[in-house]
N, C-alpha and C positions, 0 to 999 in steps of 0.2 A: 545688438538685434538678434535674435532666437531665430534657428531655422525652423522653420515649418517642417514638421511630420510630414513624411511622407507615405500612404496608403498604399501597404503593399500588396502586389499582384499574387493571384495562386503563384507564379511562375516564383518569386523570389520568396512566401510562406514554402514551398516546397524546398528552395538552396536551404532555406535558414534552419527546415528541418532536416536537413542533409549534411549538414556544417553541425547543426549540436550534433546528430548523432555519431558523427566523422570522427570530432575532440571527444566525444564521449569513449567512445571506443578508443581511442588511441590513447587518451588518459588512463581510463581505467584496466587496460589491459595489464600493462607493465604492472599497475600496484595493484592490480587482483594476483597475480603472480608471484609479485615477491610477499606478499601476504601469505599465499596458502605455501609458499617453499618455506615462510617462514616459519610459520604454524608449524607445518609438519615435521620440519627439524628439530622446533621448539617440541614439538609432542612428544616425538623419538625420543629427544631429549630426558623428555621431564619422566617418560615411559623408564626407560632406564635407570634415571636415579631414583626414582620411587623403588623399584624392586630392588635393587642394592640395597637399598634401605632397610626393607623389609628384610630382605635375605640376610642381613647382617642384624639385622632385630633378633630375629628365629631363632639365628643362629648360636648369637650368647646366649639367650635363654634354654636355646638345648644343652648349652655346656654346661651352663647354670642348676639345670636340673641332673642333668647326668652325674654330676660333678656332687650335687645334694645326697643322690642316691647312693653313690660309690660312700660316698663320706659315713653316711649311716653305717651303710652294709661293711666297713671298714671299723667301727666301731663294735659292731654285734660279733666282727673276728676278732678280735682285739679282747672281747667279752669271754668271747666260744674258749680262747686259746687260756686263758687266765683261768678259770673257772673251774675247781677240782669237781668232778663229779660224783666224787663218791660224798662229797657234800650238799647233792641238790636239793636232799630234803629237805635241810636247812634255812624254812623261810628269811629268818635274818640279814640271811649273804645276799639272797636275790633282791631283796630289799634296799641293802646299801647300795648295789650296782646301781639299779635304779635311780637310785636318788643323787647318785653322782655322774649318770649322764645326763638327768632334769638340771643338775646344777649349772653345767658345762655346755646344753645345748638346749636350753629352756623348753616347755612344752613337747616338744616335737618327739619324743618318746612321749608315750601313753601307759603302756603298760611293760611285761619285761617274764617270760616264763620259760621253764624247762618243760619239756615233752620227751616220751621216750620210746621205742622204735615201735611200741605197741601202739603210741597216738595219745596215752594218758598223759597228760598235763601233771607232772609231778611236783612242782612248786611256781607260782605264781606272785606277782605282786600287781596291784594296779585298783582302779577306781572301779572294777568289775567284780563281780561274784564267778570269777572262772574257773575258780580251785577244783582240781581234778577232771578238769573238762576234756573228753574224749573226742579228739580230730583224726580217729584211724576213717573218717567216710571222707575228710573235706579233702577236696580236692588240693588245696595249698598245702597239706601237710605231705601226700603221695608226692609231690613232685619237690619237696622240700628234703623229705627222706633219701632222696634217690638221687637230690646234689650237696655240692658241698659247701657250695653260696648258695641263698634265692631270696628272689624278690617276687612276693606274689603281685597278682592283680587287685583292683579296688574290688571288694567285694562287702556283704551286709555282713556273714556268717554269725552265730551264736546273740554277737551283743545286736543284732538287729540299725545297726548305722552303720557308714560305707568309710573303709580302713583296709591298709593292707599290710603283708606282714615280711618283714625283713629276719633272716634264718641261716644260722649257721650249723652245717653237724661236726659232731665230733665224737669218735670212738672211742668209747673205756671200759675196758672189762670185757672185750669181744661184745659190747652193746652199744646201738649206736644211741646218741641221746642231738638232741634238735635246742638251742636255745634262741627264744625268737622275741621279735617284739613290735608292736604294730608303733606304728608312725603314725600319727594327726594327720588325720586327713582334712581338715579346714588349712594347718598349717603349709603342707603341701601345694592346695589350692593356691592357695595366695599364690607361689611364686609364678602358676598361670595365670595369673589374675591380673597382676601386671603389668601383660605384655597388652597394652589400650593405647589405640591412635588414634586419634578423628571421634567420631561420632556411632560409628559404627563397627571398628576394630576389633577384635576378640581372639582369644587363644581358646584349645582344650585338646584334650589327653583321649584316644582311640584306643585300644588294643586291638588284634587282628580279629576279634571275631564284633568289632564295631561297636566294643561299647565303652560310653564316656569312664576314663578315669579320673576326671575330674569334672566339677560343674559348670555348664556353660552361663553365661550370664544370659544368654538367649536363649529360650525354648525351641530345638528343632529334632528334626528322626534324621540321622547321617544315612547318606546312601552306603550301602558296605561295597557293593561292585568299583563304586567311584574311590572309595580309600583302598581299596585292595590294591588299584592300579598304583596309587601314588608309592603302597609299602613296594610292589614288583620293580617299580621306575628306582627308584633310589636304590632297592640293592640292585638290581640289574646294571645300570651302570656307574654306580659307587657314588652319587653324589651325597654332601651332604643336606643341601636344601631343593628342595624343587618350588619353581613358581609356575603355577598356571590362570588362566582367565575363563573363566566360565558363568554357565547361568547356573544359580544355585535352586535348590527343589522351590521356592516361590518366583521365579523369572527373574530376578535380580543378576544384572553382570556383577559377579564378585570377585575379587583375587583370594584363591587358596596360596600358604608359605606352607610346607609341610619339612621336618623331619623327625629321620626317627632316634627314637629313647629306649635306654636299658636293651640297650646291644642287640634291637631290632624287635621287641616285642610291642612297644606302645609307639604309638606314630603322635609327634606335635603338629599339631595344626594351627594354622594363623591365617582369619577370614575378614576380608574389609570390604563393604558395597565398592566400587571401581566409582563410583560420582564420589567419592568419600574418598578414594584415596588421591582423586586426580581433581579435586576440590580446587585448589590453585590454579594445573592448569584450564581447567575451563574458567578460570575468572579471569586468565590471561586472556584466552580465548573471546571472552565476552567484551573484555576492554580493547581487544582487539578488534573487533568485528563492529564496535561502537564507533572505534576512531575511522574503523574503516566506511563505515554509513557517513560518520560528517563528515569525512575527505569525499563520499562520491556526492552526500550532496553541494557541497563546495565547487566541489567538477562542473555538476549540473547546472547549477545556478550562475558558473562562469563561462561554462560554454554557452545558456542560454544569451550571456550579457553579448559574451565576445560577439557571438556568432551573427546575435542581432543587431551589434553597432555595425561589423562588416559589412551585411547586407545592405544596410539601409546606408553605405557608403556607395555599396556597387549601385545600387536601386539612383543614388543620387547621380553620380557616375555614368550611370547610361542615360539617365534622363539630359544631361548635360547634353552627352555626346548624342542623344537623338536632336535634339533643340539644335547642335551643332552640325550634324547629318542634313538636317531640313532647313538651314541656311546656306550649307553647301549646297542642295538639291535647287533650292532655288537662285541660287547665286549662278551653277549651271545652268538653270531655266531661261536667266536673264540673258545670260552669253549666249545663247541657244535662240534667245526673240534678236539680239544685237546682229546675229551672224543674219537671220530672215529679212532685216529690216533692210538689207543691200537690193535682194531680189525684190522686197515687196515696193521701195521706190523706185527699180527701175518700172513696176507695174503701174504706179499712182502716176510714174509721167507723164505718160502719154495721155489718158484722159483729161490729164489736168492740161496740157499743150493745148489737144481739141479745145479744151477749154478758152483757155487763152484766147484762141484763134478766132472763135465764134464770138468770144466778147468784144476782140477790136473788131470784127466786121462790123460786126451791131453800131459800134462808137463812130464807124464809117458813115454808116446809112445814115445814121442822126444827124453826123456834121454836114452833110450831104441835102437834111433836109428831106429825104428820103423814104418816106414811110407815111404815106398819105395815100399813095394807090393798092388795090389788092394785090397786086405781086407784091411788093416789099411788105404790105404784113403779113402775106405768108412768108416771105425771106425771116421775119423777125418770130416769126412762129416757130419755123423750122433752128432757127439757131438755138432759140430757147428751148426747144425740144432735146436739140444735141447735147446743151448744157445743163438740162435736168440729167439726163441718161448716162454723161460722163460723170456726174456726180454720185447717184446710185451708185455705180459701181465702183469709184473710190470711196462710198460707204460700205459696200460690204467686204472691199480688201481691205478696211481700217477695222472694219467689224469683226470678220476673222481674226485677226493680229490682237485686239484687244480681250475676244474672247480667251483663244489661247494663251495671254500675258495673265488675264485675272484667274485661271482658275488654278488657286494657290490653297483649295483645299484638300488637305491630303487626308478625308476620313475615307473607310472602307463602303464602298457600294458596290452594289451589282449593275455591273454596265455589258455589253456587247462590243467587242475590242474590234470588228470590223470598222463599224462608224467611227472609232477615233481613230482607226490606219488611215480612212479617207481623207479625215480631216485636218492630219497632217501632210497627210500626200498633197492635198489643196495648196496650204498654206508652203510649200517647198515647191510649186511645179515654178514658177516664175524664176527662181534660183536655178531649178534643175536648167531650164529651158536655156540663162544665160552661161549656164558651164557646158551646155550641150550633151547635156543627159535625158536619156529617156527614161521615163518612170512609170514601168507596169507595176498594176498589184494584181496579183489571183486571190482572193480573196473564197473563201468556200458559204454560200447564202445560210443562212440561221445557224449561225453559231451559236454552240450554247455560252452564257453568259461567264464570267467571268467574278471573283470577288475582288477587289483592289482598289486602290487609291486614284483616278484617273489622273489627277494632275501629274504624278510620279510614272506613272505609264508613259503617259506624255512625254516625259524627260527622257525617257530610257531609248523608245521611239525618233523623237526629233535627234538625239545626241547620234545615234546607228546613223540617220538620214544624211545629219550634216557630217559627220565622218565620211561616209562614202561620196556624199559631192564635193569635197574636199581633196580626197583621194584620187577624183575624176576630173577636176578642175580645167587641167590642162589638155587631159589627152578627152575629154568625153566619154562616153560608153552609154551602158544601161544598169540601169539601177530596178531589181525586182522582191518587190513585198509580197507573200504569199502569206497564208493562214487559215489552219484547217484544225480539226481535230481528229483526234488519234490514242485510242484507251484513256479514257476520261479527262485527258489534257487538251489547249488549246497548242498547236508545235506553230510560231511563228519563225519564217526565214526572211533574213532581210539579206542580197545577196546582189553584189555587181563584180564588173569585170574587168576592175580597173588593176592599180600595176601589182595588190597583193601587199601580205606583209611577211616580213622573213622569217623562216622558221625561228631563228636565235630570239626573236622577239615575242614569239607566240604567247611563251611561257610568262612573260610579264606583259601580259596587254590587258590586263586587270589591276595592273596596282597600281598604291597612289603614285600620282605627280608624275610618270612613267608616259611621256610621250616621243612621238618620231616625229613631231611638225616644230617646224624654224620658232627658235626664242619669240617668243611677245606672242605666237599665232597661237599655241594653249596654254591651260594649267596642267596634264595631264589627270582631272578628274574624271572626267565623262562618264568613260569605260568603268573606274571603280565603281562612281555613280552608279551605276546601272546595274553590275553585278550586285551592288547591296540592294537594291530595291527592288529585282527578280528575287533573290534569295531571302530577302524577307516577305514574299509574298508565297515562299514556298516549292516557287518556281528552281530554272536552270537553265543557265546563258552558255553557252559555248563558241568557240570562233574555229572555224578552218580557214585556210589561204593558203594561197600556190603565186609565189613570184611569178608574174604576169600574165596569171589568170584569172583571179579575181578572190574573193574572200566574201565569205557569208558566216554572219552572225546567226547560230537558231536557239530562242525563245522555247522553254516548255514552263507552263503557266497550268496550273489545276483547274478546270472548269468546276460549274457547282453542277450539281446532281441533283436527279430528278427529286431525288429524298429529301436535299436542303434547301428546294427551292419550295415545295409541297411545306414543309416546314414552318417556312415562314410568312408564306399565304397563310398557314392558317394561324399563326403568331399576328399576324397583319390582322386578322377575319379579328381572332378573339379581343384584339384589343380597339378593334371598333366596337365592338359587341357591346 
């Protein structure tokens, strides 16, 4: 058999949203946590070996070119030193040199000539018309003259395409003579060309006044302020590669590698967009953040199960224990008419005795024959009169008792708690009277109403009443009910003078099963009774006592208010309406 659903209240929709958001938080904190510790370790991480990488990329390639250039520039002395100069006219000789360094290092010599301290190109060989070509203006041959190695910059000069030129001098005859010879510059390029990672990767060749020595595979204008800094940073403090992060002149975060070439005159540069070089980790990243969305919807979707089979556990739970509350409550109700039903038959005695009495008289006169003259039918008048009128009124002490037995419904109304103080106080005087209690109530006239369950009022009421004639039994006293109100509350005291209860017990005169009366004479419910059904009405029970002075119970119960009564007149009005 399937349990029936149960239709939950705001009160347990509110737990069940309090409960996912409880596991939600408490799940997701720890793995949002070790997520982003990991992440960022992992970033740190992959930050790290990315630029290593690079930096050691750069790095060969700078030795790689340095190491190109020495190599030439090594050759052209090896040239310089061999080479009689009093033979330079000699197209022939310069010709075979040529042809046996094309042999030995394919292409990358172009061309191969002597110049002499005046700048005239005195013998020449190459694929150009440069015989006799005067370099006393160009700038590479002033600063070619005046060392003893050089390596010029890329420049167009003469033949109109960009080449530069590798230069030895040497002395003969108290004359100095230059013999130089340009390098492929496509050939060169290549070995920049090379250095490609990703998508966006690229190398290329600065000198200090910002301009490419080689061709970038991108078109862009370098900022000179920004390479200036990088050539100050590496010699300033000796490294030999710098990495840095920056936005490049389009807004792009890029990584610059830079070092520098030919013993600090051209700076290598190595540029990659940063989405391009950390391409991985953000796919980590991304795989990350995916697993981490179906773990928290996983969370989500199990907090919502958990938390709602929970509730709808406790929801079933208290419904139990209310079902089991209000068998209790009435169970004490019933003990509560069982305890009245002493006094209420010593009360139905005596009428019923009168009774009696008047019927054998009656049985008298009959046998007697008796009831033929006007006095004996008034005699049989008058009996019957007394035996109607004792009957009344053991109807209405049956009436009382059965009203107060039936009314076992416990929905919320608005009632006036004076007239049910009286009408317990009724139904107990007969009780009080045989223990020799007096029963005042002060009572304060138009109380404001009340919202509550009466029959459970009742319990809370009768249990106070028959506890203290219980407590009084023996010795008598007085027993007084008073009820007034006081800051929007009704303050009921129920209060006699009988022998008290001990301090040591005060603390437990609310809990279950917890009584001071001889085995079989209670359950020790009552008192819990009562405290749960003031406190679920919003209220507050409290007990004072003083060993043999007496002990008063005071009630504080919520009145309704002129607003909530206003309310529901016109809730009442519109749904007549």
């Amino acid at each position: 058999m399937n349990r029936k659903t149960i239709p939950l209240s705001p009160y347990y929709r509110s737990l069940t949203r309090n409960m996912v958001l409880l596991v939600i938080m408490i799940s997701f904190t720890p793995m949002l946590l070790v997520t982003v510790i990991t992440l960022d370790r992992f970033s740190a991480s992959h930050h790290e070996k990315v630029y290593a990488h690079l930096g050691e990329l750069v790095l060969k390639h700078k030795q790689n070119i340095d190491s190109f250039l020495v190599e030439k520039l090594q050759n052209i002395r090896f040239l310089a030193d061999t080479i009689d100069f009093d033979q330079c006219g000699h197209q022939n000789m310069i010709e075979g040199h040529l042809a046996r360094l094309q042999r030995a290092y394919g292409p990358v010599f172009v061309d191969l000539g002597v110049v002499n301290e005046q700048g005239q190109q005195v013998a020449y060989t190459g694929p150009f018309r440069l015989e006799e070509a005067l370099y006393s203006d160009a700038d590479w041959f002033k600063r070619a003259i005046e060392s003893r190695y050089f390596t010029s910059d890329v420049f167009l000069g003469l033949r109109g395409a960009p080449h530069f030129i590798i230069s030895a001098r040497k002395t003969c005859q108290d004359q100095k003579w230059i013999i130089r010879a340009t390098i492929d510059f496509v050939e060169f390029n290549r070995l920049v060309e090379k250095i490609r990672i990703g998508k966006t990767g690229f190398a290329y060749i600065l000198n200090r006044e910002g301009r490419f020595q080689t061709k970038p595979i991108f078109d862009f204008t370098p900022d000179l302020d920004i390479y200036n800094r990088y050539f100050s940073t590496l010699e300033r403090m000796g490294k030999e590669v710098e990495i840095q992060e920056r936005l490049d002149s389009y807004g792009v975060r890029s990584i610059y590698v830079s070092a520098l070439l030919k013993g600090g005159d051209w700076l290598l540069v190595y540029k990659q967009a940063s989405s391009d070089a950390f391409s991985d980790l953000r796919n980590a990243q991304t795989i990350a953040i995916v697993f981490f969305l179906l773990g928290g919807v996983a969370i989500v979707a199990m907090a919502i199960w958990m938390s709602g089979k929970m509730v709808r556990r406790i929801a079933t739970s208290d419904q139990e224990k209310e079902i089991m509350n209000e068998q209790v409550i009435e169970t004490g109700k019933l003990a509560s008419v069982g305890e009245l039903a002493a006094g209420i038959a010593h009360e139905i005695n005596n009428p019923v005795a009168i009774m009696v009495e008047e019927a054998g008289w009656l049985q008298d006169l009959m046998e007697d024959g008796a009831y033929k003259s006007d006095a004996d039918i008034k005699e049989f008048e008058r009996a019957l009169d007394q035996i109607r009128t004792q009957g009344k009124r053991c109807k209405e002490i049956t009436h009382k008792l059965l009203s107060f037995a039936r009314k076992t419904d416990s929905r919320i109304e608005d009632f006036e708690v004076g007239h049910l103080i009286e009408e317990l106080v009724a139904l107990s005087a007969q009780r009080a009277k045989y223990s020799n209690v007096e029963l005042i109530t002060r009572l304060e006239p138009k109380l404001p109403a009340i919202s509550a369950s009466q029959s459970e009022l009742q319990q809370v009421f009768l249990n106070l009443i028959n506890n203290a004639l219980d407590a009084m039994d023996k010795t008598g006293g007085t027993l007084e009910i008073s009820a007034k109100q006081e800051e929007g509350q009704i303050v009921i005291d129920v209060s006699d003078n009988g022998p008290g209860i001990p301090r040591a017990n005060l603390a437990r005169i609310f809990d279950p099963f917890f009584t001071t009366k001889p085995v079989g004479s209670g359950t020790g419910l009552g008192l819990s009774i009562c405290y749960g059904i003031i406190h679920k009405m919003g209220g507050e029970i409290t007990v004072k006592s003083t060993v043999d002075v007496g002990t008063t119970f005071g009630i504080r119960v919520p009145a309704k208010t002129d607003e909530a009564v206003e309310n529901k007149a016109v809730s009442a009005t519109d749904t007549c309406n």
